[in-house]
Phi, psi and omega in degrees: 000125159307102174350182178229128162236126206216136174237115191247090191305197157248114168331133183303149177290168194260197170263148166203161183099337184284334178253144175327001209249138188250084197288356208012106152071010164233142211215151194234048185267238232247306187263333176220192156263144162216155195219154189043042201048001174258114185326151192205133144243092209278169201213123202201127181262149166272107182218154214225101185295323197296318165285359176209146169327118140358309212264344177263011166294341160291314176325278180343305220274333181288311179254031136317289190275337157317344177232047145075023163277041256264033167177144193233158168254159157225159166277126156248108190278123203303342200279327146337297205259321183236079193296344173220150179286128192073005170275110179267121157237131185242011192264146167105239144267032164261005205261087188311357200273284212324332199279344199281302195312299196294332191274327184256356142340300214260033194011077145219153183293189191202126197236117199256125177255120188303312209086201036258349171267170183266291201090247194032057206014068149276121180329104190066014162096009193106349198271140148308185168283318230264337171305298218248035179261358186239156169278080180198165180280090187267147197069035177223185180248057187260118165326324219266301158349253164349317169295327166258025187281295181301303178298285156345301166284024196237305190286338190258288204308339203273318182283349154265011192268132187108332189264011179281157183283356166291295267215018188053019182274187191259023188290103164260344203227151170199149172223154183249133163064195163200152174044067161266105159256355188245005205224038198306349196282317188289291135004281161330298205265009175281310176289304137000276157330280198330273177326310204292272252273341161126041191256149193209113149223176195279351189212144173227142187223150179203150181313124199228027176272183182066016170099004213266173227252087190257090174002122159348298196290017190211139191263125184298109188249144173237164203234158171204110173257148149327303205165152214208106187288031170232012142310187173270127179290009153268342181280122171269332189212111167307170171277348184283335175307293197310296214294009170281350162217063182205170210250119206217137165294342182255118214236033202219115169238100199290025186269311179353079187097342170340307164327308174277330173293325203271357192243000157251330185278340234009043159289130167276292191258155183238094175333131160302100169310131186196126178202120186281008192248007194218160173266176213255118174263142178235158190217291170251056157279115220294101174306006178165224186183123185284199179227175176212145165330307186291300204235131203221105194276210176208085175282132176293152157304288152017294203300296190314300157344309204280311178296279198302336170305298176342301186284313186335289178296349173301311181114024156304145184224359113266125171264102179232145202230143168243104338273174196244298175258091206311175163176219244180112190299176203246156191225110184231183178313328208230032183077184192282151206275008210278152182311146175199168189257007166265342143271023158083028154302160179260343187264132143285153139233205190282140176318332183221333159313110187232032207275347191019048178035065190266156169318320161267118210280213199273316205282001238037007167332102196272085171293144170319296200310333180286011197224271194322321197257012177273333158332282187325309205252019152278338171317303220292311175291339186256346172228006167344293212288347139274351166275327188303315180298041214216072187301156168294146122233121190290100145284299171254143204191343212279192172292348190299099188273010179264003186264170156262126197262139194204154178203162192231134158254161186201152141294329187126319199226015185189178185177173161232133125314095193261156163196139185242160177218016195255142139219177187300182190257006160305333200199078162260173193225145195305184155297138193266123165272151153057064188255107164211169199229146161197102197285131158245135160275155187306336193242045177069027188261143200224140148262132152241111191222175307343187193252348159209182204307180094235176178248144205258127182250202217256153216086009198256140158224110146214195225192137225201106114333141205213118193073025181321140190251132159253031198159157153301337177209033146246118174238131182309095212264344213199073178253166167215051165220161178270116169328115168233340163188179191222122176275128157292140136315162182278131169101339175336146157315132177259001153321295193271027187237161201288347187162112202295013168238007158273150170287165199252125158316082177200036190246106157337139178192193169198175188239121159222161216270149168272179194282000198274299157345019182298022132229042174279130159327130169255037173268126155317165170277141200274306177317331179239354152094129188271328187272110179197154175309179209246163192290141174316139175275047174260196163251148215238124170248111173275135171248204220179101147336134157256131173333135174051015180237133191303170168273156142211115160258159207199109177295151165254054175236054170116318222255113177290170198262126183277136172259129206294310229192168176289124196331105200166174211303307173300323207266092163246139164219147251207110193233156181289106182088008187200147149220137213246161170276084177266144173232164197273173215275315188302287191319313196297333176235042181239358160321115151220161159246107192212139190302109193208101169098355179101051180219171169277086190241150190262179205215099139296110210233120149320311186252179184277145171216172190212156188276152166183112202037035178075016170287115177278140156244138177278102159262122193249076180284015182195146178307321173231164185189152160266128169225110189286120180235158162270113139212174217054012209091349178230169195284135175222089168314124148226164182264127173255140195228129157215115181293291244280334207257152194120178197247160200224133156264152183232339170194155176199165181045097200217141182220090177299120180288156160192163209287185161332170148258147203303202152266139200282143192222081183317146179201179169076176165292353215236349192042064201234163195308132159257160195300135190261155200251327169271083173268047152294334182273354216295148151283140174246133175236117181286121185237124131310098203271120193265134161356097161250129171281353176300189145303308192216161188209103197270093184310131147274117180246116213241111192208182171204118192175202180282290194214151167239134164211171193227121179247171170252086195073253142249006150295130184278100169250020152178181176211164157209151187239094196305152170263319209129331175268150165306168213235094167310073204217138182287116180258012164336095147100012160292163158240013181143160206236131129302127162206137230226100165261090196318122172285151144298127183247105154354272165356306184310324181097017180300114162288117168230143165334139143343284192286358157234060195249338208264035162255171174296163178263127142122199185223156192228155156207127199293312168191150182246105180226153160236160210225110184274140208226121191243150161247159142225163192227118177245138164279147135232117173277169163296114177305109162316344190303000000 
């Protein structure tokens, strides 16, 4: 079988100097970002201070940067922030400073999406009621408008001053309005407000998907979801999907929001947006997917993973997720505040549920994908300043699923090789045989890889180095294993080195428990020795096994490289000047990088964990767990125990009575299903809460029917509108739970995924636990010897 033969010239220098932005030390041109003169690829989550409790905001945002994040966006929704004219609340968990303050805790930036409207199924979009109660045009340059526009940034910018990246604070960013597609003039004088009032940040931005018409001064970001609950209960698949997960030159997706331009605007269509003078920025890849009544999708992890490699290879150079971090819609003067078809929405969704199946749940709830996609982005922090300079050339891509799509960044002289086999399992695609590659680089220089055919099987998303430099005059020429990070040695080359503000893994040490741990073991493992010499002073590369395609590494005079052992937490080998990590697919996603004691340290972990005042914490949902640091060169174990922590089952297989399902009812503009309001028929299921000694305490509810809510008493503390996944809710310091549940009825017309469609009309419930969730916290000290 013939290779795929690809010639990747060298890319043209880039433009610079050409856009309005005033960077202090961050430069914007035309193919990548740069910060401190170093090509960035920044990797920035969406999480909404507003939408989570205060005391969980350390939490969020700590394993926010454990997954390899250096920057969160937030929406500021005016209706929030001003519920009456001329009243401002900035307290609680509105207190936008604070969450900016506390986010460069966790050394991460920060990108203030302005408004002033937002969306992010928000009642009107974010507009108080009382706006839009006046006589005037809002999201125009109507005078009347502006003026409290003007008042609003005067009030938002007074709560950033000092926090800007001018101002050595963590502000990198700023976006004016979202999804404006028609109104470049309006845009314009929003920034404009923004400056007059003393806002200086280095980028200024606005949603430039749906064709939209986006000013000179302000750089256009884009979005790619799975699939969208603002389709139609006939789309079995959107159309927007499939090219989201194949490597495409095109970064403009006009279904976005589509919805809404056609039921407040009645625009059908849209121009594909393209501009060759900005680089290609993402804001929203969909880190999950919300639900609407009507229509309720089940995005996989899988998925998410897959969409965002896809644009990487693609040439993004900001990764940016919508949502990153679930949370929990807001209760306002007129009730909760959620997108409705009672505010001219075409959509319902759930009233208090805002969890979007995100890597991070409503609940803190730690998802596969928040694993899958901290891979990506520890790559990405350790050769970012090289991939960003790295044109796309696309090759196989087409709608054809028997082709194999695959695409290369290059430089001219070095690259990565992305190729996938994965789509959702509506339309998925097979395995590819006798899959080898042959790179000519702009400077005649040829690759091959693998060194003979193999077959890649279905389900693969990954990215193969190709000429890596490991050394100043040694390089990785050829690998079919994955980069995932790089520790510097002291003194390293800082051309090779992964990143100038990490500290080098080289502090001799040991793990001990903090006093706060109290029911951490305080014995060390005995087995493995705490005393060990001190680490080589090289530099250390961990790669990532791909499921089913064998490793091969390939040096550059040729000559492979031998694996001591089979790929995994052990398989290290010792190279001249460098030494690498193979780890096998578990481990890899069991992986972290974290600042710990003021070092870089790589970390194995059962549960999930995150850095906090150079301190590790441990969330811990199951009683015992390992969590593994490298130092000295070797694996230092300890076993962590909190009897408190786990799941308790309290009930299952419950077949509950209840009455009809109400009758089903169009609304909104789009005349598409509405969410029932008459829970008279409903099954009541009383859960009786057992005692807990935890911290925190999450009820799973595993059911099968329409909509759900849950009270505390006549309190609402959730709702859910089923999918298919269990139904989650913090019951901390409850003593029982109500819950009052709607049968599915068929008839109705609810589109839920292919893989959970096959069920009876009426409800069930499968099993009820509750899952007790402890943090704990181990130091690393310093060896005293």
């Amino acid at each position: 079988m013939n290779p795929h033969r690809i010639q990747v010239p060298m890319p043209p220098p880039p433009l610079r100097g050409h856009l309005p932005f005033d960077g202090g030390g961050i430069e914007v041109t035309s193919r990548w970002i740069e910060r401190g003169g170093r090509p960035w690829i920044p990797v920035t989550g969406e999480i909404h201070y507003s939408r989570l409790s205060r005391e969980r905001w350390s939490e969020v945002l700590g394993h926010a940067r454990a997954g390899g994040l250096d920057s969160v966006a937030t929406y500021v929704f005016w209706a929030a922030h001003e519920p009456e004219p001329g009243r401002f609340d900035w307290s609680g968990n509105l207190d936008l400073r604070a969450f900016i303050e506390l986010a460069a805790d966790h050394g991460l930036d920060v990108v203030v999406r302005l408004g002033p409207w937002a969306h992010g199924e928000y009642r009107n979009g974010g507009f108080p009621d009382w706006l839009l109660a006046r006589d005037l045009k809002p999201r125009t340059d109507d005078p009347a408008y502006l003026a409290l526009v003007r008042t609003l940034y005067g009030e938002t910018i007074a709560q950033l001053r000092g926090l800007t990246h001018a101002e050595g604070g963590p502000i990198i960013a700023a976006q004016v309005d979202n999804e404006l597609y028609d109104q470049p003039g309006h845009l314009a004088t929003l920034r404009e407000i923004a400056e007059e009032l003393g806002l200086r940040v280095p980028v200024w931005t606005a949603t430039g998907w749906g064709g939209a018409q986006v000013p000179g001064s302000i750089l256009p970001v884009f979005g790619a979801y799975a699939d969208g609950f603002w389709e139609e209960t006939t789309t079995e698949w959107p159309a927007f999907a499939p090219v989201h997960f194949r490597y495409s030159a095109v970064r403009d997706d006009v279904s976005v929001g589509a919805d809404l331009r056609e039921a407040l605007d009645g625009i059908t269509e849209a121009p594909a947006a393209s501009r060759a003078d900005v680089p290609f920025v993402t804001c929203e890849l969909g880190g999950g997917m919300h639900v609407a009544y009507h229509r309720r999708p089940l995005v996989a992890p899988e998925d998410v993973a897959a969409v965002a490699l896809a644009k990487l290879g693609s040439g993004s150079v900001w990764q940016g997720y919508y949502m990153y971090a679930g949370g929990t819609q807001r209760t306002g003067p007129h009730g909760t505040e959620q997108e409705s078809q009672a505010t001219g929405y075409p959509n319902d969704v759930p009233a208090l549920s805002y969890d979007f199946n995100a890597p991070i749940g409503e609940h803190g709830q730690i998802r596969p994908h928040h694993h899958a996609l901290r891979r990506q982005h520890l790559w990405i922090r350790a050769d970012g300043h090289r991939l960003a300079r790295m044109a796309s050339h696309v090759g196989g891509g087409s709608d054809d699923p028997a082709e194999l799509r695959w695409a290369v960044r290059s430089d001219g002289t070095s690259g990565y090789l992305f190729a996938t086999t994965y789509q959702p399992p509506k339309r998925p695609l097979a395995a590819q045989a006798g899959v080898q590659f042959s790179v000519e680089f702009g400077d005649g220089q040829r690759v091959t890889v693998p060194s003979s055919p193999v077959d890649v099987p279905a389900g693969s998303s990954f990215v193969w180095p190709l000429r890596y430099p490991l050394t100043p005059t040694l390089e990785l020429r050829a690998s079919t294993a994955q980069i995932l990070t790089r520790i510097p040695a002291p003194g390293s080359n800082p051309a090779l080195a992964s990143d100038p503000s990490a500290s080098p893994d080289a502090v001799p040490g040991r793990l001990s428990d903090s006093a706060s741990a109290v029911h951490s073991p305080p014995d060390p493992v005995p087995s493995h020795g705490l005393d060990t010499g001190p680490e080589p002073e090289v530099d250390l590369v961990v790669l990532a096994a791909v499921p089913g395609v064998p490793v091969e590494l390939v040096l550059s005079d040729g000559s492979p490289v031998a694996l001591p052992s089979p790929p995994g937490r052990d398989c290290f080998i010792d190279l001249d000047g460098v030494r690498l990590l193979v780890l096998d697919d578990l481990s890899a996603n069991r992986f972290y990088r974290l600042e710990l004691a003021g070092c870089d340290r790589l970390v194995l972990a059962d549960v999930p964990v995150y850095a906090e005042g150079g301190r590790l914490v441990a969330r811990m949902d199951t009683p015992e767990a390992d969590v593994s640091v490298l130092i000295d060169g070797r694996w230092r174990t300890r076993t962590l125990a909190e009897p408190h922590a786990g799941p308790v089952e309290i009930a299952s297989d419950l077949k509950p009575d209840h009455g009809p399902a109400p009758a089903h009812r169009l609304g909104g503009p789009m005349h598409r299903l509405s969410a029932p309001d008459d829970f008279s028929g409903a099954a009541v299921v009383d859960i009786a809460l057992p005692e807990s000694r935890a911290a925190r305490t999450l009820l799973r509810v595993e059911w099968t029917g329409d909509t759900g809510r849950a009270y505390d008493g006549d309190r609402l503390i959730g709702d859910h509108f089923w999918h298919g996944r269990p139904w989650d809710l913090d019951v901390t310091s409850l003593r029982s739970v109500r819950l009052e549940l709607l049968p599915w009825r068929r008839a109705t017309g609810v589109w839920v995924d292919p893989e959970v469609r096959r069920i009876e009309d009426g409800v069930a419930v499968q099993r009820v636990t509750a899952i007790g969730v402890e943090e704990t916290r181990l130091t690393i000290e310093e060896d005293s010897r």
